[in-house]
C-alpha positions in Angstrom: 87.0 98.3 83.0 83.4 97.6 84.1 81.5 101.4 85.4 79.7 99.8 87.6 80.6 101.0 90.9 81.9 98.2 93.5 81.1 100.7 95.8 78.0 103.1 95.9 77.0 105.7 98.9 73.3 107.5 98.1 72.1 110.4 100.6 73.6 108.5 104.0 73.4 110.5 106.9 74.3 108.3 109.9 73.7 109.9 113.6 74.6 108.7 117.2 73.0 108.5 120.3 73.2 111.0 122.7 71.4 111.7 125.7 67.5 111.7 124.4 68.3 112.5 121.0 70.6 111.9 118.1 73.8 113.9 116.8 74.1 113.8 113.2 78.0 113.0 112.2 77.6 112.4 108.8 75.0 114.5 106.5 73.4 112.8 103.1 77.1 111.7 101.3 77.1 110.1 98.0 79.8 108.9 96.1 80.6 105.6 94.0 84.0 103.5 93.9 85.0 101.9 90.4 86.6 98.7 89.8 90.2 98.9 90.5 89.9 102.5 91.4 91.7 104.2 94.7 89.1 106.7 95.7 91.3 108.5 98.7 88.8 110.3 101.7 90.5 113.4 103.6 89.7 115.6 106.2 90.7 116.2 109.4 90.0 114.6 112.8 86.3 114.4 113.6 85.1 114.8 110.4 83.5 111.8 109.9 85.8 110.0 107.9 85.9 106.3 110.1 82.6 106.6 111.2 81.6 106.7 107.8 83.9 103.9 107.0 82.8 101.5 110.0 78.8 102.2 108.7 79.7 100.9 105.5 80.9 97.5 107.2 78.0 98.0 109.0 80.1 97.7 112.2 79.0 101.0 114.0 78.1 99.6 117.5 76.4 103.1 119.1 75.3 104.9 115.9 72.6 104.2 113.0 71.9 104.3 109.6 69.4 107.2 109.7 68.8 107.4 105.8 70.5 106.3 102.6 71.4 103.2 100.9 75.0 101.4 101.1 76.0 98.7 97.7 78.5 97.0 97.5 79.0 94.7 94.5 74.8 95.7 93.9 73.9 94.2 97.0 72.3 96.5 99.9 74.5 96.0 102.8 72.1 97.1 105.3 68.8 94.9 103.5 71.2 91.8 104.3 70.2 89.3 107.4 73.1 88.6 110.0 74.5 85.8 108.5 74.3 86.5 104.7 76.4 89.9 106.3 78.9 88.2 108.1 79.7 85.9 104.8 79.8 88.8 102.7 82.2 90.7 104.6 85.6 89.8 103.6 84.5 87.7 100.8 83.2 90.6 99.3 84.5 94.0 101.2 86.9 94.1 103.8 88.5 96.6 105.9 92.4 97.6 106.9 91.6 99.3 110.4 93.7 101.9 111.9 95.1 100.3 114.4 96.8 96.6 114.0 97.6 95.6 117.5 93.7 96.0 118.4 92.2 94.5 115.5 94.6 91.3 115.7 94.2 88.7 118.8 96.5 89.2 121.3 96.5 85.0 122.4 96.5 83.6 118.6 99.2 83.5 116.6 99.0 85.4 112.7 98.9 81.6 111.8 96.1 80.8 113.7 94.1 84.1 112.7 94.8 83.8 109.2 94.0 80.2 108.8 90.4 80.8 111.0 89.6 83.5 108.6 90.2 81.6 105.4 87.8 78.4 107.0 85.3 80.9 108.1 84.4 81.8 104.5 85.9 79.1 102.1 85.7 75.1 102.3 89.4 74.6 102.6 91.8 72.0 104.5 94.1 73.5 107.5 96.7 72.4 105.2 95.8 74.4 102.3 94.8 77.5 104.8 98.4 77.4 106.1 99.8 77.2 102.7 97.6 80.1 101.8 98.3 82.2 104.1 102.1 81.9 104.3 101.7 83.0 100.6 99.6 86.4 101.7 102.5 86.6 103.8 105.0 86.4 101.0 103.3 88.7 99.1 102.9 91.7 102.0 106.6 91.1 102.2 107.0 89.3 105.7 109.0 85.9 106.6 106.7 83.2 106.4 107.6 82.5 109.9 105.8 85.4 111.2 102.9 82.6 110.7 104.2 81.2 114.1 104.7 84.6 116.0 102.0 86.4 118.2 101.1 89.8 117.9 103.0 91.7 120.6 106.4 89.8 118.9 106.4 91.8 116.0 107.0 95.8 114.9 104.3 97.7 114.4 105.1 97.9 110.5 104.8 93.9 110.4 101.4 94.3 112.3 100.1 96.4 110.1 101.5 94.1 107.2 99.6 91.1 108.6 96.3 93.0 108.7 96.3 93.7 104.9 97.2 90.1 104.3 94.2 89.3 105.8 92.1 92.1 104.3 93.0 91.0 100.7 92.9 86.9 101.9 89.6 86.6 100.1 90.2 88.6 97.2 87.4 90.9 97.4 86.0 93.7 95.2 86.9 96.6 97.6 89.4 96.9 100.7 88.7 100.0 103.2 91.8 101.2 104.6 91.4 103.4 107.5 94.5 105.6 108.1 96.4 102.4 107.9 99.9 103.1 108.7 98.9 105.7 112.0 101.6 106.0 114.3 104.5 104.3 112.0 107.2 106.1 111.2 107.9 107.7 107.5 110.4 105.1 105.7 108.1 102.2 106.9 104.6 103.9 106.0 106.3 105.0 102.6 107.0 101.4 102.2 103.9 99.5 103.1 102.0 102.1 100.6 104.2 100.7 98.2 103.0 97.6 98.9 99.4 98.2 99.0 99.9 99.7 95.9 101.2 97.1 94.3 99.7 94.4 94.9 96.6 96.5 94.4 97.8 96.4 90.2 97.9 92.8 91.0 94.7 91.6 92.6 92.4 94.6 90.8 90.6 95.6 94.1 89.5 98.8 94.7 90.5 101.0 97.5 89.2 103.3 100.0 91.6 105.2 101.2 91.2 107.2 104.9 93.3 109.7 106.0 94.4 112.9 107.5 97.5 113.1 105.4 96.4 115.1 102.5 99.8 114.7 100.5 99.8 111.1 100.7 96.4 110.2 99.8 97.0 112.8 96.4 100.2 110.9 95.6 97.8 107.0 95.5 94.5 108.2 94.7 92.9 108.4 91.5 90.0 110.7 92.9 90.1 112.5 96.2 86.9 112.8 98.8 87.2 115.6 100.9 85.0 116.0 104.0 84.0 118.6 106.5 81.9 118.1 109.7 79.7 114.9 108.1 80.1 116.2 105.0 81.8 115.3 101.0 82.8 119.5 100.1 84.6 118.2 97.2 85.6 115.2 95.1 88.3 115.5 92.4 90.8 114.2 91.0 94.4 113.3 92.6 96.4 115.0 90.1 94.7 117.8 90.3 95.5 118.5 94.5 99.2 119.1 92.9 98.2 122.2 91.3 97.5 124.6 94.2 96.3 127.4 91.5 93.3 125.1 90.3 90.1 126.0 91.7 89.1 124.2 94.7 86.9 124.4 98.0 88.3 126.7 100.0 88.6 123.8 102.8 90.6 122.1 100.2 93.1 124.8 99.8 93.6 125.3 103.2 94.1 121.7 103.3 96.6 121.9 100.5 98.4 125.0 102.3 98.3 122.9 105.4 101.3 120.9 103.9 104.7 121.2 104.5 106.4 122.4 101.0 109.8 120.1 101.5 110.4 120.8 97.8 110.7 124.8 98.8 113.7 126.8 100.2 112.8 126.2 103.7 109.9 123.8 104.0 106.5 126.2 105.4 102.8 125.3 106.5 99.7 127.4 106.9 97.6 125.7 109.2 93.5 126.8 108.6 92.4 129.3 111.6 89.9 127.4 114.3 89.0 124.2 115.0 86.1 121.9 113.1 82.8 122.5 114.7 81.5 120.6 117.2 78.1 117.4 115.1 76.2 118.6 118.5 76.4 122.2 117.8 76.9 123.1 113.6 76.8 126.4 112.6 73.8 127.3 110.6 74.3 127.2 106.7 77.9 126.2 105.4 79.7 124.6 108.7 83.1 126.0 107.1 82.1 129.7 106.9 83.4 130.8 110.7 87.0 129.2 109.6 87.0 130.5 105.8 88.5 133.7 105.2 86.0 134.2 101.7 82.5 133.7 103.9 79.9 135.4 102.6 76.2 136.3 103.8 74.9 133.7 101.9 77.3 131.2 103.4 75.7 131.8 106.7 71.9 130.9 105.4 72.3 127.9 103.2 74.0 124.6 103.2 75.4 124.3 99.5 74.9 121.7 97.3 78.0 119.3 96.5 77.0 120.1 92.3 79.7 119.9 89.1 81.8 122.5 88.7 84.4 121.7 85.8 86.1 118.4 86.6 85.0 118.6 90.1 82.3 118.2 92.5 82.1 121.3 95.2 79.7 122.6 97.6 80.4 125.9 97.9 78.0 129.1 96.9 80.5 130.8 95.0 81.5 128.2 92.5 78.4 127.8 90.4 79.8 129.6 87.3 81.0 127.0 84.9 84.8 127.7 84.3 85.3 130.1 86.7 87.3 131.1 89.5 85.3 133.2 91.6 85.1 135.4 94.1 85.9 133.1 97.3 90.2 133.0 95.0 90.0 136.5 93.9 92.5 137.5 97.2 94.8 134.4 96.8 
């Protein structure tokens, strides 16, 4: 596997406007995506996780790129002109969005849609567009006949179906998928993950993977992004989110505790105390100290560095000791 990164985030901060000046929503991130890698990004609502998603599709409408660079594939998104941009979005990258009944046309059939996405990036006959796409169709699992339907004539689980088949259309090096099964219920999200699963073994892409379920995106992902208020706290590995003794963030574990436990006696949760600060109004230092029950002095003054701490990246002031768990655990 090539280790060059398909994906690669240095120092972005992106801000948007407000009033007469600019709110900050997410703070210097960097992170890479491999080659056939699932790189899964957590946090809860509002911490910048689709705003940070949409600015890598360039596609924020009321916000800016305030600093950093974006590559995909080794190419600076935000150096390309308009049209080079629009080519090398789903050729290249292309993006799952959250909600399927607003990012499919309401008055085109899935036929239609597919078939003008093809021809809007390949030389290719209507006849070898429709056979195309009844095959993406196959291969998400759906009746090639749902190439005649409209929108509004099929489940929400088919909808969201149809928008990966278009996604992967193209083949590109890296499909963002922003909290893409929202609002279905469990048996048919289990099974479309499945799906994006496998045909991700199959077609090699990488993944980003969005979302506010924690337990999930540990299960798929081979690393694990976790944000706070703009913010990457942590990136490790999936595996190691299943061991609620190893040291992490202490955002992390409360994320962890945050699950239900369906595999205990009688299933629990520990929700984390407060609410996520408000990008207009950050507390100074560490934005997580007024919710974390280890906060320190320290934590109040500085922002921490995200730096290696084992075989993790954490910004937290009292994880700096190589090999250690420290003093923010010694209660747990």
């Amino acid at each position: 596997m090539s280790r060059d990164p398909v994906l690669a985030l240095d120092s972005v901060s992106i801000a948007y406007d407000s009033d007469d000046s600019q709110v900050l929503v997410v703070k210097n991130v960097s992170f890479s995506v491999f080659p056939g890698e699932v790189l899964g990004l957590v946090g809860e609502s509002g911490s910048g996780k689709s705003t940070l998603a949409y600015g890598i599709m360039r596609l924020l409408k009321n916000a800016s790129l305030v600093s950093g660079t974006v590559t995909i594939g080794g190419k600076d998104i935000y150096a390309m002109k308009p049209s080079c941009l629009r080519q090398f979005r789903w050729s290249q990258v292309a993006m799952a969005f959250q909600t399927a009944m607003n990012a499919l046309n309401p008055v085109m059939t899935i036929g239609e849609q597919m078939i003008d996405t093809l021809q809007s990036h390949l030389v290719i006959t209507r006849d070898a567009a429709r056979l195309r796409s009844q095959e993406l169709l196959k291969l998400v699992r759906l009746n090639p006949e749902v190439f005649f339907r409209y929108p509004h004539e099929l489940s929400g689980g088919m909808r969201q179906r149809v928008v990966i088949a278009i996604a992967i259309a193209l083949e590109p090096q890296l499909v963002i998928m922003d909290e893409p099964t929202t609002g279905l219920d469990v048996v048919v999200q289990r099974s479309i993950i499945d799906q994006i699963m496998e045909i991700q073994k199959i077609k090699k892409f990488a993944i980003l993977f969005i979302s506010h379920d924690f337990q999930l995106v540990a299960d798929i992902a081979d690393r694990v992004a976790v944000m706070y208020a703009g913010r990457i706290v942590e990136i490790t590995s999936g595996k190691s989110l299943d061991n609620p003794l190893k040291p992490h963030h202490p955002y992390t574990r409360g994320l962890i505790r945050a699950q239900p436990r369906l595999d205990a006696e009688q299933a629990t949760a520990i929700g984390i105390p407060g609410h996520p600060p408000d990008p207009k109004n950050l507390p100074s230092g560490c934005a997580f100290w007024p919710r974390c029950e280890q906060r320190q002095a320290i934590c109040r003054q500085f922002v921490p560095d995200l730096l290696p701490v084992n075989d993790l990246l954490v910004a937290c002031h009292f994880m700096r000791e190589e090999g250690a768990h420290v003093r923010q655990f010694e209660n747990q």
